[in-house]
C-alpha positions in Angstrom: 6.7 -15.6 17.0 8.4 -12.8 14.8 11.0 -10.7 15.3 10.2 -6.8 15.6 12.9 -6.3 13.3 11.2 -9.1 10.7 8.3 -7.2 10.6 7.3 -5.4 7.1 6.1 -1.7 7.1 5.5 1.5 4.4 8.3 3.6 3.9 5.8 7.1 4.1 8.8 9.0 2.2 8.2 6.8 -1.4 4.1 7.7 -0.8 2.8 10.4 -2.5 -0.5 11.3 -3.8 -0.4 11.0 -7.5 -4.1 11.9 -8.4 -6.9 13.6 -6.7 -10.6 13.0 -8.1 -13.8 12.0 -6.9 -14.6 8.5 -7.8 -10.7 7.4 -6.4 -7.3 8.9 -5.5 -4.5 7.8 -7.4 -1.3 7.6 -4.7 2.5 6.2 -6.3 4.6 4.1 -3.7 8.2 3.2 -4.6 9.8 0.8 -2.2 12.6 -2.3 -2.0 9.7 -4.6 -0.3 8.7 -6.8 -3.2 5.3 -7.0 -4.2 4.7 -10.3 -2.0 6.1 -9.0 1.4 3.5 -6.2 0.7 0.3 -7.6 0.2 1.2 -10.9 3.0 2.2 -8.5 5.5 -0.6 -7.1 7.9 -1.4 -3.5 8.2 1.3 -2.6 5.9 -0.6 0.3 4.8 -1.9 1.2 8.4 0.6 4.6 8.7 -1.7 6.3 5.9 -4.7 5.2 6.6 -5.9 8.7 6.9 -4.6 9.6 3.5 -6.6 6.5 1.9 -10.3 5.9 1.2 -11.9 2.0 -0.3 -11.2 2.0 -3.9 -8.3 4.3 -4.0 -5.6 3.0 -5.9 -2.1 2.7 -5.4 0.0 2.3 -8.2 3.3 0.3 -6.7 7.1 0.1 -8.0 7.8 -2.6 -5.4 11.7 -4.6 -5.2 13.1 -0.9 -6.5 16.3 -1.5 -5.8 16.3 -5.1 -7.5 14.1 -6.4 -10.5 11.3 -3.9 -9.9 7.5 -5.1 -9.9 4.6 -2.8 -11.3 1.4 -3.6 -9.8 -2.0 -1.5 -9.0 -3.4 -1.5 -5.8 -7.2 -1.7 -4.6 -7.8 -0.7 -0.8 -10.8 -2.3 0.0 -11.3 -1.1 3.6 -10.3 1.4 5.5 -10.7 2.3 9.3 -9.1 4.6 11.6 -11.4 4.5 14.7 -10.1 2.1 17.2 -7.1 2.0 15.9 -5.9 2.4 11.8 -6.8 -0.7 9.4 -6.1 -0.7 5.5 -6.6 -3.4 3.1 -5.5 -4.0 -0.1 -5.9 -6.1 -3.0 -3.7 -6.4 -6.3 -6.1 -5.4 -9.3 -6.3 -7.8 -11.7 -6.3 -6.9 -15.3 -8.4 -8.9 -17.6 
């Protein structure tokens, strides 16, 4: 069983909406996480789930205060009845 203190969350203060359109939003995050505490932690994204919408985009400076990692984003769900739920996805660029 994990620590509380193990556990991996969004820093709301590097989150900020970037673009605002209809198709998608476009929202920066820098953070120290790296990229793969991100996307292998559960409900990392769960404090803004009211801010997000499926397909928005988040376009991620992740290990910031290290080697940094650019990466876009995808949420493919979200949910904020019954408690919040947001899933992401890193896009993959052909």
């Amino acid at each position: 069983m994990s620590d509380i203190h193990d556990l991996v969350a969004i820093d709301v203060y590097g989150f900020s909406l970037a673009i605002q359109a209809m198709p998608w939003n476009t929202f920066f995050y820098k953070t120290s996480h790296t990229l793969e505490d991100i996307l292998e932690s559960p409900g990392y994204f769960d404090e803004v789930a009211e801010n997000l919408r499926r397909n928005d985009r988040i376009e991620i400076t992740a290990s910031a205060d290290g080697v940094p990692e650019a990466a876009t984003l995808v949420v493919r769900s979200v949910s904020v009845k019954g408690g919040k739920s947001v899933e992401v996805s890193k896009l993959k660029r052909g």
